[in-house]
Backbone as numpy.savetxt, mean C-alpha at the origin, in Angstrom:
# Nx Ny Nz CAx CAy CAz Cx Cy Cz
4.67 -4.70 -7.81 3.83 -3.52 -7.81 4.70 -2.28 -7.81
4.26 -1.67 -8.38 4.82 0.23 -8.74 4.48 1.00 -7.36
4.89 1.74 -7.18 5.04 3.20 -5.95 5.10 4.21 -6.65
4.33 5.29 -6.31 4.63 6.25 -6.75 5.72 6.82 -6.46
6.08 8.44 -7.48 7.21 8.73 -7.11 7.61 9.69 -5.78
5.93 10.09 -5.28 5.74 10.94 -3.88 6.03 10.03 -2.64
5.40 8.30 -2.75 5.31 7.76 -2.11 6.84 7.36 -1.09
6.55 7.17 0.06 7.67 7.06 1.26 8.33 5.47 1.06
9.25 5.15 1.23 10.05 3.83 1.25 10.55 3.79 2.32
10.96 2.18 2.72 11.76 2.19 4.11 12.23 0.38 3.38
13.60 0.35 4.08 14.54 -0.19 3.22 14.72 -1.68 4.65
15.01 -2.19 4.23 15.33 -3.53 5.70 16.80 -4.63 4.60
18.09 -4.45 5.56 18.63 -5.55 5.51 19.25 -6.39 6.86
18.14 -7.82 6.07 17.81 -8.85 7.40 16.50 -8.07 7.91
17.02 -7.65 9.26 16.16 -7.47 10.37 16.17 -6.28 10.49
17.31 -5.53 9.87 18.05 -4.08 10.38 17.12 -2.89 9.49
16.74 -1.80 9.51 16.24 -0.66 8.92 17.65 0.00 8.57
17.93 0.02 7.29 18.92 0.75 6.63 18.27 2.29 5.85
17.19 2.28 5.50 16.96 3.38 5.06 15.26 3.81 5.29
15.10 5.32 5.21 13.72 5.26 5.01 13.34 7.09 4.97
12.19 7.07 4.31 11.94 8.42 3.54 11.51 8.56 2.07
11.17 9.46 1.52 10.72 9.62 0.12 11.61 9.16 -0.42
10.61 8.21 -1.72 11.78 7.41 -2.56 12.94 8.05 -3.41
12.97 9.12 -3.82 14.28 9.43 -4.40 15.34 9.08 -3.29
15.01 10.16 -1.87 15.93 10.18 -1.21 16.64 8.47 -0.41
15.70 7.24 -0.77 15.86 6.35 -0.46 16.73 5.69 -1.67
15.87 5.82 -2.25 17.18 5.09 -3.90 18.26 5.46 -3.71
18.72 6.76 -3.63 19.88 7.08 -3.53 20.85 6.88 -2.44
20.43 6.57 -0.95 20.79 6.26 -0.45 21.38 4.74 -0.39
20.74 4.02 -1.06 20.49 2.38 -1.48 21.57 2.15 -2.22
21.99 3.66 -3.06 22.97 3.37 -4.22 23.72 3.48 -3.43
23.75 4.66 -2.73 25.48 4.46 -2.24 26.07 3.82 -1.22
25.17 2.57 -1.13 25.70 1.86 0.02 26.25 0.33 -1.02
26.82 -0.14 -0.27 27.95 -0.89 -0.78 27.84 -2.79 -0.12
26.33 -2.55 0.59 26.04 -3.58 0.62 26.24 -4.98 0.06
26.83 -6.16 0.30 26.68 -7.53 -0.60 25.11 -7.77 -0.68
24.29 -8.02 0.40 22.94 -8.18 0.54 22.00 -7.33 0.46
21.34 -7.67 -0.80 20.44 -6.75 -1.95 19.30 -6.38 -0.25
18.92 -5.15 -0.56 17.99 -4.92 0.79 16.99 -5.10 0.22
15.60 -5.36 1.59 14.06 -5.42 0.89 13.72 -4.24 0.54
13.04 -3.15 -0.19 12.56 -2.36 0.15 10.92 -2.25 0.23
10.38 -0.88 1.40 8.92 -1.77 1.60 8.40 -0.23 0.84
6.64 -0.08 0.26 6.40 0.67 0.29 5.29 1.34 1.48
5.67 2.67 2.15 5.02 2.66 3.48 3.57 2.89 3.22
3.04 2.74 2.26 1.61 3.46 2.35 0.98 1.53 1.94
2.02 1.06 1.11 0.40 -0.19 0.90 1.50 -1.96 1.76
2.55 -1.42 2.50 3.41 -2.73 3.13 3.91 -3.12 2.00
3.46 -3.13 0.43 4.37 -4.16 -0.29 5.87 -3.92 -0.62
6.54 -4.71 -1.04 7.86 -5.14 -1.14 7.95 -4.83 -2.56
8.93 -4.07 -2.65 9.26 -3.19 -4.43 10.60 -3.84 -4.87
11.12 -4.16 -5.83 12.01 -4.49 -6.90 12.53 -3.52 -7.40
13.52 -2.55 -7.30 14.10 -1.43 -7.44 15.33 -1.80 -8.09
15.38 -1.49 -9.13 16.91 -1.71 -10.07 17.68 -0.80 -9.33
18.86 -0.65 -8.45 19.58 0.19 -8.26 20.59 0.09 -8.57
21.01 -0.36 -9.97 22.01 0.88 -10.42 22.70 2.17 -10.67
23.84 2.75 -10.61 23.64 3.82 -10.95 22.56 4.74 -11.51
22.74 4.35 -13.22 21.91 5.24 -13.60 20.78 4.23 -14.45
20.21 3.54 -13.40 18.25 2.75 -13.92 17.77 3.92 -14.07
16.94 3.25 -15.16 15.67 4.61 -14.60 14.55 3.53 -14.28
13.49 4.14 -13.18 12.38 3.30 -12.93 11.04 2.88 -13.78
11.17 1.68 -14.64 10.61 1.38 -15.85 9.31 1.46 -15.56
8.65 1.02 -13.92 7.54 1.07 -13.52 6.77 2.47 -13.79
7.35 3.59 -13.54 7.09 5.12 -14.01 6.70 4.91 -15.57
7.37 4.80 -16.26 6.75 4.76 -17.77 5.66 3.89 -17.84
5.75 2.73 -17.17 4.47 1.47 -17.59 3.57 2.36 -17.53
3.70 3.20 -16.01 1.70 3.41 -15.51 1.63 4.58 -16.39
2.65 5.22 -16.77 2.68 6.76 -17.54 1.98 5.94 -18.89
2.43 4.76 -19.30 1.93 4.78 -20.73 0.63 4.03 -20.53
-0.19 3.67 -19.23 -1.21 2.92 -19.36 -2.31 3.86 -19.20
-1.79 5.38 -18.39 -2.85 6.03 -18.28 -2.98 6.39 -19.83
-2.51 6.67 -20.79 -2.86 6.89 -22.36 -4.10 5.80 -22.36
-4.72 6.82 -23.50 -5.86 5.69 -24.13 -7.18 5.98 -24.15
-8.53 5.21 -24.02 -9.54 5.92 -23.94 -9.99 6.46 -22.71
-10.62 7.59 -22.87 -11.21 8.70 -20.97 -10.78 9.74 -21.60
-10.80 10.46 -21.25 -9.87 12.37 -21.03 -8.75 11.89 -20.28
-7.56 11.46 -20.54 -6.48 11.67 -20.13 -5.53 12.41 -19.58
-5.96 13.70 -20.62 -5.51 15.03 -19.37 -6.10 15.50 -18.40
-7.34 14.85 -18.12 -8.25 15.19 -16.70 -7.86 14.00 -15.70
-7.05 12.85 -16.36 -6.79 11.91 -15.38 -8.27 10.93 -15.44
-8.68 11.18 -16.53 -10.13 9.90 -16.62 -9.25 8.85 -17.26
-9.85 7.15 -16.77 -9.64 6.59 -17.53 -10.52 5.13 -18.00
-10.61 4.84 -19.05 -12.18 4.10 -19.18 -11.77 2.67 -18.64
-12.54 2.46 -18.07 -12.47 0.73 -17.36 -14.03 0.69 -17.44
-13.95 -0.86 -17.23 -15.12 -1.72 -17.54 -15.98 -1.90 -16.63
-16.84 -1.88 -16.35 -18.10 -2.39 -15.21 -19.00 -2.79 -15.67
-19.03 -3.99 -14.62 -20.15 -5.20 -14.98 -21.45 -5.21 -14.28
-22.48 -4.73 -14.61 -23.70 -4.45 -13.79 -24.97 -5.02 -14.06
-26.19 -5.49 -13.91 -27.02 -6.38 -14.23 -28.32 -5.26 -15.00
-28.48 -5.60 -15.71 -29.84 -4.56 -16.63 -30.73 -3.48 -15.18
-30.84 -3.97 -14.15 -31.75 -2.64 -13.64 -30.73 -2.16 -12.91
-29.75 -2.08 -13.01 -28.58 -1.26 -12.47 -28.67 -0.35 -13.98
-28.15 -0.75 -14.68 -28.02 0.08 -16.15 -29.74 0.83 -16.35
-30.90 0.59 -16.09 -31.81 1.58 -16.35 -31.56 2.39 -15.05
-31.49 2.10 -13.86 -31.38 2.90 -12.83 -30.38 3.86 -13.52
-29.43 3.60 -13.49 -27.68 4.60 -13.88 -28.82 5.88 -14.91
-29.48 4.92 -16.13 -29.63 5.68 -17.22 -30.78 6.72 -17.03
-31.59 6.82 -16.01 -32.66 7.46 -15.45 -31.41 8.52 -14.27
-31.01 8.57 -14.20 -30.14 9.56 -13.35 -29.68 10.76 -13.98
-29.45 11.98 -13.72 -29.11 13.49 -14.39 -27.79 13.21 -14.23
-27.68 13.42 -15.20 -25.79 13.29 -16.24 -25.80 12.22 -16.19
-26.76 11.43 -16.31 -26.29 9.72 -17.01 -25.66 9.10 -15.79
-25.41 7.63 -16.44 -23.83 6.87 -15.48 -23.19 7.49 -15.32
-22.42 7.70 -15.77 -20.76 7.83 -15.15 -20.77 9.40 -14.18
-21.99 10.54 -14.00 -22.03 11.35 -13.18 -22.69 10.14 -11.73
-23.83 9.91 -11.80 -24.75 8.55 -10.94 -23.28 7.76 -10.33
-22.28 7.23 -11.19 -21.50 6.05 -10.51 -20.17 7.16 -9.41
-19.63 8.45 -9.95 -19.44 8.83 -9.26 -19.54 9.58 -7.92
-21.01 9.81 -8.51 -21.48 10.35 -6.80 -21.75 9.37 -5.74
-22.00 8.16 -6.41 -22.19 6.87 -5.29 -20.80 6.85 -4.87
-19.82 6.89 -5.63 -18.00 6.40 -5.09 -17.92 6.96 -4.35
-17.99 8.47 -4.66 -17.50 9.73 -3.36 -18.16 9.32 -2.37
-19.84 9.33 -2.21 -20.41 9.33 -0.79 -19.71 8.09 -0.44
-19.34 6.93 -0.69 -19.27 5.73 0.05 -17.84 5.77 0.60
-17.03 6.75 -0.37 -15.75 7.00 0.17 -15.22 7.68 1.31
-17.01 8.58 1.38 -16.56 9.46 2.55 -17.52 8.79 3.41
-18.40 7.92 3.45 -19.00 7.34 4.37 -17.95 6.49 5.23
-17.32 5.83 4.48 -16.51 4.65 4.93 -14.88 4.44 4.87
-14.34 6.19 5.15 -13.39 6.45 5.05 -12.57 5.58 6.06
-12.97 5.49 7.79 -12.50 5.36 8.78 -12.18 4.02 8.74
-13.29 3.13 8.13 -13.06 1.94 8.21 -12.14 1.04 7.21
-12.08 2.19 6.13 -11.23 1.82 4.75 -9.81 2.06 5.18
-9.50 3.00 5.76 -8.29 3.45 6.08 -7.64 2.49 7.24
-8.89 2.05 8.59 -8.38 0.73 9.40 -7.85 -0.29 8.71
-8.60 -0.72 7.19 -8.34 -2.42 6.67 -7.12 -1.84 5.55
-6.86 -0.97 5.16 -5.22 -0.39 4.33 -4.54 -0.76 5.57
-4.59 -0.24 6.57 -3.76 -0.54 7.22 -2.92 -1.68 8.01
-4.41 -2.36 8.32 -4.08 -3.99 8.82 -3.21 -4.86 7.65
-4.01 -4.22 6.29 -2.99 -4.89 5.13 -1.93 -4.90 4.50
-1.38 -3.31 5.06 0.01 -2.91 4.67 0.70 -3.53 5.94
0.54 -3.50 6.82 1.17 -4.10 8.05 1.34 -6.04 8.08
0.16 -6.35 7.20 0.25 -7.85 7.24 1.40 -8.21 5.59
1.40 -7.29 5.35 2.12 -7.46 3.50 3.44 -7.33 4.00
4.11 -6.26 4.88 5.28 -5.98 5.21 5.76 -7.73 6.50
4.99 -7.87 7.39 5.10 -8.60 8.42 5.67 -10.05 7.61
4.31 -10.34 6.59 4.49 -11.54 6.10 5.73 -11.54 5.19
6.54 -10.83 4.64 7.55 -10.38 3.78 8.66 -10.86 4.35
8.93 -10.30 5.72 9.82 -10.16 6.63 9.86 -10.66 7.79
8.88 -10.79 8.21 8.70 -11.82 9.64 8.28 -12.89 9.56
7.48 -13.62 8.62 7.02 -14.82 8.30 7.73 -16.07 9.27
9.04 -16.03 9.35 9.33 -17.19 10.41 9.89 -16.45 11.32
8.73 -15.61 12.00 9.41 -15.29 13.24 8.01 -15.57 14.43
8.70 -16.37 15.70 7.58 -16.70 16.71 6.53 -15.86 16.16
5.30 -16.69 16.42 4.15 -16.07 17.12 3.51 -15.18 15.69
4.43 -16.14 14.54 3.88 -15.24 13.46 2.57 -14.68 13.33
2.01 -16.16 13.24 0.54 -16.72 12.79 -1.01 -15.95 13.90
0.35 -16.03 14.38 -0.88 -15.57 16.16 -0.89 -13.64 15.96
0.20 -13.29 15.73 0.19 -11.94 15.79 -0.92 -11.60 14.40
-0.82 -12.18 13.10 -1.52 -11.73 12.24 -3.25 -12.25 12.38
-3.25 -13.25 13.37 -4.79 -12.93 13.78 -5.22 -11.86 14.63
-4.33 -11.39 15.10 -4.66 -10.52 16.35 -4.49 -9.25 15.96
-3.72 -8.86 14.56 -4.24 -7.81 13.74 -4.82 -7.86 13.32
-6.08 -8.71 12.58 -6.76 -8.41 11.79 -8.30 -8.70 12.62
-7.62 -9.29 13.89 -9.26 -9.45 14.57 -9.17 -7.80 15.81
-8.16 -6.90 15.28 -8.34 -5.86 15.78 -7.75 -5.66 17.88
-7.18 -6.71 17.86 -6.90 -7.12 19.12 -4.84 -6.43 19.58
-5.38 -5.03 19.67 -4.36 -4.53 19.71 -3.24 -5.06 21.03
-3.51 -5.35 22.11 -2.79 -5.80 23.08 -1.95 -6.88 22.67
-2.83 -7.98 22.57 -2.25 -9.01 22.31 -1.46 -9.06 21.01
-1.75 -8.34 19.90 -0.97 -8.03 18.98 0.45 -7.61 19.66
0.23 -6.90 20.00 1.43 -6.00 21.09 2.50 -6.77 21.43
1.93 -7.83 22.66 2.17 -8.51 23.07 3.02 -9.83 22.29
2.54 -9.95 21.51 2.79 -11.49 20.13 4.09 -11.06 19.76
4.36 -9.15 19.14 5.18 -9.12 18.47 6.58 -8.48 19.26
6.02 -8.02 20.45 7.34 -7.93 21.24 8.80 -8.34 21.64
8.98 -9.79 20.85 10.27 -10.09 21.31 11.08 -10.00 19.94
10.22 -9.26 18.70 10.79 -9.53 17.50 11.65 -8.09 17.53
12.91 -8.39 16.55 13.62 -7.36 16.17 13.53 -5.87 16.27
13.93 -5.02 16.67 13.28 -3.56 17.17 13.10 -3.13 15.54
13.74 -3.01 15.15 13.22 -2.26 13.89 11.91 -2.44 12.84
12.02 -4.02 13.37 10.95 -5.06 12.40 9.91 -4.18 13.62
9.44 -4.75 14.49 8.62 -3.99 15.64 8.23 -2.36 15.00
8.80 -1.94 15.08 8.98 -0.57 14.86 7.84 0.10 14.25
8.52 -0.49 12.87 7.65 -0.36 11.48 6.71 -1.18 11.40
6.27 -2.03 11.87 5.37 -2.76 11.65 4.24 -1.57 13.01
4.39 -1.43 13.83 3.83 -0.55 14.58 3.53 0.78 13.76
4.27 1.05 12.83 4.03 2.22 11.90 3.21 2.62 10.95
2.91 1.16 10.57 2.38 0.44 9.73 1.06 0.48 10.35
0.51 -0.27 11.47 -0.47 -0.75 11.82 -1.14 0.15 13.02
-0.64 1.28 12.78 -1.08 2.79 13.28 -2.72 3.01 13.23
-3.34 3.22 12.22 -4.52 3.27 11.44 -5.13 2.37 12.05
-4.66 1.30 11.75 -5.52 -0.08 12.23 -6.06 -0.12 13.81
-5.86 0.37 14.57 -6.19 0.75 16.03 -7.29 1.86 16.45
-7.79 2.54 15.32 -8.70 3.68 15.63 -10.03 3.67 16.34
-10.70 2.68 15.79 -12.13 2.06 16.73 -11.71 1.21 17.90
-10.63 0.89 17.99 -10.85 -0.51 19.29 -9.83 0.48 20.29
């Protein structure tokens, strides 16, 4: 998976946090280290684990992919872009009985539900960037299995508790991570 180029990185070799901050300032740091052992790097907003050519002078091919996928059909310079939806015939007369058609109708449903269900959307990003990074990197560490029920059944103590004897840095970030995820309980 791609990161944007705003998006924050944080770097792990082994167990250790070697780097972390906006990705330029992380690439570059990545370069000039002289490491034998290629580091993970994570991305902080979704936990996943990025593939970063760091060579000197890569350039990040992922940047062009999404640059050349947003081309195509939508308004492109408004940042529209046409994708498909699959809906059953009285969804499509409903949509088509609505002022400005579908695609005004499908976005006002997105927004309200986005802002209805911000709190709870932003809890389960979070349990999942925290379980993407954990499972990456901690996978054989005690109490794996137990700690990732106890994030996702919202059981912050015992979460706590599960992941306490692991590596401070791994700890750390994974606490950084799973910030969000604590808001209702």
């Amino acid at each position: 998976m791609s990161s944007s180029p705003e998006s924050t990185l944080t770097a792990f070799v082994g167990f250790r946090r070697v780097a972390a901050g906006p990705r330029a300032e992380v690439i570059a740091l990545l370069r000039a280290r002289a490491d034998e052992v290629p580091p993970f790097v994570f991305d902080d907003a979704t936990g996943d684990r990025l593939d970063l050519d760091l060579r000197e002078y890569a350039t990040d091919l992922s940047e062009n992919r999404d640059e050349q996928a947003a081309r195509g059909v939508g308004r492109p310079k408004l940042g529209v872009v046409a994708r498909e939806v699959t809906l059953l015939p009285r969804h499509w007369d409903w949509l088509s009985r609505q002022p400005g058609g579908a695609s005004v109708a499908l976005r006002k449903l997105v927004d309200e539900a986005r802002r209805i269900h911000a709190d709870r959307d932003a809890e389960r990003a979070a349990r999942e960037a925290a379980y993407r990074f954990m499972t990456a990197i901690a996978g054989d560490l005690p109490g794996f299995e137990e700690a990732a029920r106890a994030l996702f059944a919202g059981e912050r103590a015992r979460f706590d508790e599960l992941v306490a004897p692991w590596p401070e840095d791994v700890r750390l970030h994974l606490h950084k991570l799973a910030a969000s995820a604590w808001s209702a309980t």
